[in-house]
N, C-alpha and C positions, 0 to 999 in steps of 0.2 A: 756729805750732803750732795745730794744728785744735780748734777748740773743742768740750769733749764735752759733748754731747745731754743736754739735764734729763731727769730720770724722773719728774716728777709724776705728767705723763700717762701714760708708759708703768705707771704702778704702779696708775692707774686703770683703765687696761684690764685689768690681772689682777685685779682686785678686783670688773668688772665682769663677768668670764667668770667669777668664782668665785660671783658670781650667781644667773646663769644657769643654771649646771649645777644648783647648789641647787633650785633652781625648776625644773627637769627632771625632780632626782630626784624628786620629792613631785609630778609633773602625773599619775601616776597612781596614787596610794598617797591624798591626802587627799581627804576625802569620800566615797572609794570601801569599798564594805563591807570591804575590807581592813582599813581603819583603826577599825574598831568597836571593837578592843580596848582604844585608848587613850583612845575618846568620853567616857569621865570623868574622865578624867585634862586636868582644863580648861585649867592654865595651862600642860602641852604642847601640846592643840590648839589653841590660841589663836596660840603661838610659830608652830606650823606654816603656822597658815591664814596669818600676816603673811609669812612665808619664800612659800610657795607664791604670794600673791596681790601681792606687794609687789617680791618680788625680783625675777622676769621683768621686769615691765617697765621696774623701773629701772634694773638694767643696761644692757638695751634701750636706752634712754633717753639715759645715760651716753655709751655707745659714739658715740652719733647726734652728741652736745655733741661731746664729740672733734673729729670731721670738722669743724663748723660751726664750731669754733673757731677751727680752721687752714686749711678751706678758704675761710672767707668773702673771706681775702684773699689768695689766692691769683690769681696773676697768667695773664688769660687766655692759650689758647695758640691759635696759629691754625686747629686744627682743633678747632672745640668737640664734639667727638665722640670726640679723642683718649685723654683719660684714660680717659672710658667703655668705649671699646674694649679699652686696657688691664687695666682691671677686670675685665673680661667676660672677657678670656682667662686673668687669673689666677684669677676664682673657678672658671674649667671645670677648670682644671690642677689643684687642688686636689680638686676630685668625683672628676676622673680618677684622681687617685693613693688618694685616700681610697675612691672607690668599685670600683678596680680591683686595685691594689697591698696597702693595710691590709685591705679585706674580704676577699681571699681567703687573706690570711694566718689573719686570724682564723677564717674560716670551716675553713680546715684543721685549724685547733690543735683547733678544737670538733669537728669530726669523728674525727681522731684518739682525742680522748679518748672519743668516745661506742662507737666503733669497741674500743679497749683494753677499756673498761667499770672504767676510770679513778673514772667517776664512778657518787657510791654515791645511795640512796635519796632523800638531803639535800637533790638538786638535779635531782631527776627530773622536777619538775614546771618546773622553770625552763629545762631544755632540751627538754621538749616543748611549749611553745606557740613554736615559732620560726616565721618568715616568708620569703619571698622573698628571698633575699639579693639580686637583680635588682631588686627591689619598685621602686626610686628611681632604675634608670638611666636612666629616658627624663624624667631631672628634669637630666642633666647639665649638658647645655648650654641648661639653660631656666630652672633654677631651682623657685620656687613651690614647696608642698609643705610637708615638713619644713624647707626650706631660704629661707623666704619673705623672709627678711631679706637676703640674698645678693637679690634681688627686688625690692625698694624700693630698696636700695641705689643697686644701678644705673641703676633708675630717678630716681632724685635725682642720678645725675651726667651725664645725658642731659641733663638740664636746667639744669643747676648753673650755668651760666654769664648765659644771660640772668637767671636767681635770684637771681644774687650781683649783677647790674650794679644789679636792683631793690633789692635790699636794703641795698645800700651808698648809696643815693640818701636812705635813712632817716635823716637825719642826727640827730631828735628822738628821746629817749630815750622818750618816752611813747608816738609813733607807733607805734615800734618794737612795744612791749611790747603797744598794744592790737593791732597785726595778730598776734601768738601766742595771744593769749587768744581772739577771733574765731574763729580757726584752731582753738584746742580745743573751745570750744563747737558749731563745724559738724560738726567729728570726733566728737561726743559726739552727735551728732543721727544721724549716720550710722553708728553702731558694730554696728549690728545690722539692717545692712541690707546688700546684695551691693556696695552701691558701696564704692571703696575697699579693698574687703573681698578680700586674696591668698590662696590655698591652703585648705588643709584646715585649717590651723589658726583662719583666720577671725581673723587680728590685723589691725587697721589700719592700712592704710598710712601713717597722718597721725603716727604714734607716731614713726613714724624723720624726717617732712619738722618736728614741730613738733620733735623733738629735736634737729634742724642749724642750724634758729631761733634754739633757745633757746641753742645753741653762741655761736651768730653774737653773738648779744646779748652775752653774758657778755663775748665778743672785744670787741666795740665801745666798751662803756658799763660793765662791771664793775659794774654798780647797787649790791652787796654790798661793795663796796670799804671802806667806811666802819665796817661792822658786824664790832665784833669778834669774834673767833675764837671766845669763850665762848659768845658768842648763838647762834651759828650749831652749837654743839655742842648748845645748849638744844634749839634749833630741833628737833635729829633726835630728842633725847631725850624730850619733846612728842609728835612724834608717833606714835612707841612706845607713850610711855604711852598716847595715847587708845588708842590700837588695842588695848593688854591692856584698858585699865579699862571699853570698850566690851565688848570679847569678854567680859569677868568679868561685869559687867552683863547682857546677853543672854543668856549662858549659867545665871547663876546665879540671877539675879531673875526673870527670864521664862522659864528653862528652856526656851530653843532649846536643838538638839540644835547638843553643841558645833562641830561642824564648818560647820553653818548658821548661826552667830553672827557673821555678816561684817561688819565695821564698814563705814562707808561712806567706804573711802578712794581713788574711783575709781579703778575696776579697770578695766586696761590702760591708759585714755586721759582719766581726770580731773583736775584741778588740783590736789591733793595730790601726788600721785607727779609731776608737773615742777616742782611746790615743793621737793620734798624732793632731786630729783636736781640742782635749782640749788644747795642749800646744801652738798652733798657736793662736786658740780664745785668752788664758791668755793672750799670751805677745800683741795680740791688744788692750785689754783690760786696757795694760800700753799707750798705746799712749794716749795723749794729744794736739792737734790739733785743728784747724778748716780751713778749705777751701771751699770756694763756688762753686768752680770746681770741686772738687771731687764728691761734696753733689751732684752738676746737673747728674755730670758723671754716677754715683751709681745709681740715679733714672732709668737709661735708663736700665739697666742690668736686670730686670724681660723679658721686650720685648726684649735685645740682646739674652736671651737663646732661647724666642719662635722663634724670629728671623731664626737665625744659625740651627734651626734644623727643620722648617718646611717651608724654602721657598721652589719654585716648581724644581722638578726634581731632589732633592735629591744633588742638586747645591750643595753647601758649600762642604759634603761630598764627592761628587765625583773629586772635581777639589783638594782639599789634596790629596786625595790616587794619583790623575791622577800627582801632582808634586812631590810626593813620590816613587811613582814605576815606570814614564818612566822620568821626566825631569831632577831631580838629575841621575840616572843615564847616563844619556845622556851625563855627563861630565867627564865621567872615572877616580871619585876620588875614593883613596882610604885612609884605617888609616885615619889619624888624617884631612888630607885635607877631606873625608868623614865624619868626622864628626864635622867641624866648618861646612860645606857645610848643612848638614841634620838641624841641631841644628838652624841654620840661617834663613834656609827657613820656618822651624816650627816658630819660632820668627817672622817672616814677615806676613807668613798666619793670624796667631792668632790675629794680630795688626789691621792686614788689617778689619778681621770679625769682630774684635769687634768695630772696629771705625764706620763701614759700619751700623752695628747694632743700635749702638749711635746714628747717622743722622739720621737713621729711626724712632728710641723711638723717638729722638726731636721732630717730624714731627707725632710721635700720638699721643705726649703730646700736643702738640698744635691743634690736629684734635678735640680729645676729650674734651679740654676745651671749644670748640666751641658748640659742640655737648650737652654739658652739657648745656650752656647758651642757647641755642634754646631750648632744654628740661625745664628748667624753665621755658623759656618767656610762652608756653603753658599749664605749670601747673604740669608737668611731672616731681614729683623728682625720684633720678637716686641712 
């Protein structure tokens, strides 16, 4: 009887793309004059600025452990270029269906309704700043861009192999751990400078190689193995708290303007945020589970990220900010009704994109498998 698959991980990677998207929706709503209306409203923007500044890249982060955790010992194969190849065709097949297939659907549906006149006053402003629906197709088979992580990725599996032979040679746990911390300290010299430095978005590259590290590690040496489950609940609930009672502090004592009250919990690439994605990996790392729902669910979350950030018109992004800065306040809450209101609609958004996302993976897991067996029947492996 075949053995069924744990969902730890698989339950991490929806938690990690549930993230991400969070951190999508608020990359152009917080600090931007949109958000003035809530700049008093301190212990929402405080929530926010940790969602916006924290979430990105620890799912990021997350995802990277993932890989590093199962590939560090993965077994080479003769062609060390083989996986990488393979990658490389399924992230193009993925652009291709997402940027070919789902954008012209949706680009229809939205024409349709602008064409009926469907749409009333409410949303006038949110379907006239649209864009290129093309903007991103000569990113297909290159990546970079929006899609920068798709970018590193592959770039970490070009290499993955002479990588893993070094980093298995590591057999001290301290070696280990001082080549990660090196690693972010040069990534932290170089954060704001072109090396390193993919796309438009200007993340660094070293985010996704020290997060296959810090995988690798965890695989290795479990360092956390010892520290009970409570600590490591502490751990996350720590450093919550600094980051409200900092933002409360800045904001209230010193009167920064709330959205400028950023604690210092190195943003994208400092030692806090691989502290805190090590303690979240450990305690997955204690689940014991299996669910075939989840296992499906998890498969879809590579295409929900390309999904949510490159369909056409900058959709997903615009229609967040557009229920952030005019719909919520459309309903004159304030305090604490402001923010079950705010907190809700983020909760709904997020549900909505990623389920949306899901039906779509469904539907190029099943394009693909097609495409595969036509590719066979003529001789063509893929």
């Amino acid at each position: 009887m075949k053995k069924e698959k744990q969902s730890n991980f698989e339950l991490l990677r929806i938690v990690a793309m549930l993230m991400i998207i969070i951190f999508h929706s608020l990359v152009n709503f917080v600090g931007t004059r949109d958000s003035q209306y809530i700049s008093n409203n301190i212990e929402l923007g405080g929530v926010l600025l940790m969602l916006r500044y924290v979430f990105g890249q620890l799912g990021v982060i997350l995802f990277a452990m993932i890989s590093g955790y199962f590939l560090i010992s993965a077994r080479e194969k003769k062609n060390p270029f083989e996986r990488a190849m393979a990658t490389a065709v399924k992230f193009a097949g993925m652009l291709l269906y997402n940027g070919v297939i789902i954008s012209v659907i949706i680009a229809v549906i939205y024409m349709a309704v602008r064409k009926l006149g469907l749409v009333g006053p409410v949303f006038y402003e949110l379907i006239n700043t649209t864009r290129n629906i093309f903007d991103d197709s000569h990113l297909i088979f290159g990546y970079l861009g929006g899609f920068w992580y798709l970018s590193v990725y592959f770039l970490l599996l070009v290499v993955i192999n002479p990588l893993n032979r070094f980093l298995n040679k590591l057999t001290d746990n301290r070696t280990f751990l001082a080549l990660i911390i090196v690693i972010i300290f040069v990534s932290v010299l170089f954060k704001f400078t072109l090396f390193l430095s993919l796309g438009r978005d200007a993340i660094n590259a070293a985010t996704i190689f020290v997060g296959y590290l810090l995988g690798g590690y965890m695989r290795k040496f479990d360092p956390l193995k010892q520290v009970k489950s409570r600590y490591l609940w502490a751990g996350i609930i720590m450093f919550i708290a600094y980051y409200m009672l900092a933002h409360e502090f800045l904001a209230r004592v010193l009167h920064v303007w709330s959205f400028d009250a950023k604690p210092a919990v190195g943003f994208f690439i400092g030692y806090p945020g691989y502290v805190l994605a090590a303690i979240i990996f450990a305690l997955f790392m204690r689940l014991k589970f299996s669910s075939k729902s989840v296992n499906s669910l998890a498969g879809t979350t590579l295409f929900i990220y390309i999904f949510h950030v490159g369909a056409p018109f900058d959709f997903f992004f615009q229609t967040a900010t557009y229920l952030y800065a005019h719909v919520i306040p459309s309903w004159g809450l304030t305090g604490f009704g402001l923010d079950v209101a705010f907190m809700g609609t983020l909760l709904g958004y997020v549900l909505v994109v990623f389920l949306l996302g899901a039906l779509a993976g469904y539907g190029y897991n099943l394009v693909a498998k097609h495409v595969k067996s036509w590719f066979a029947k003529i001789g063509v492996m893929i």
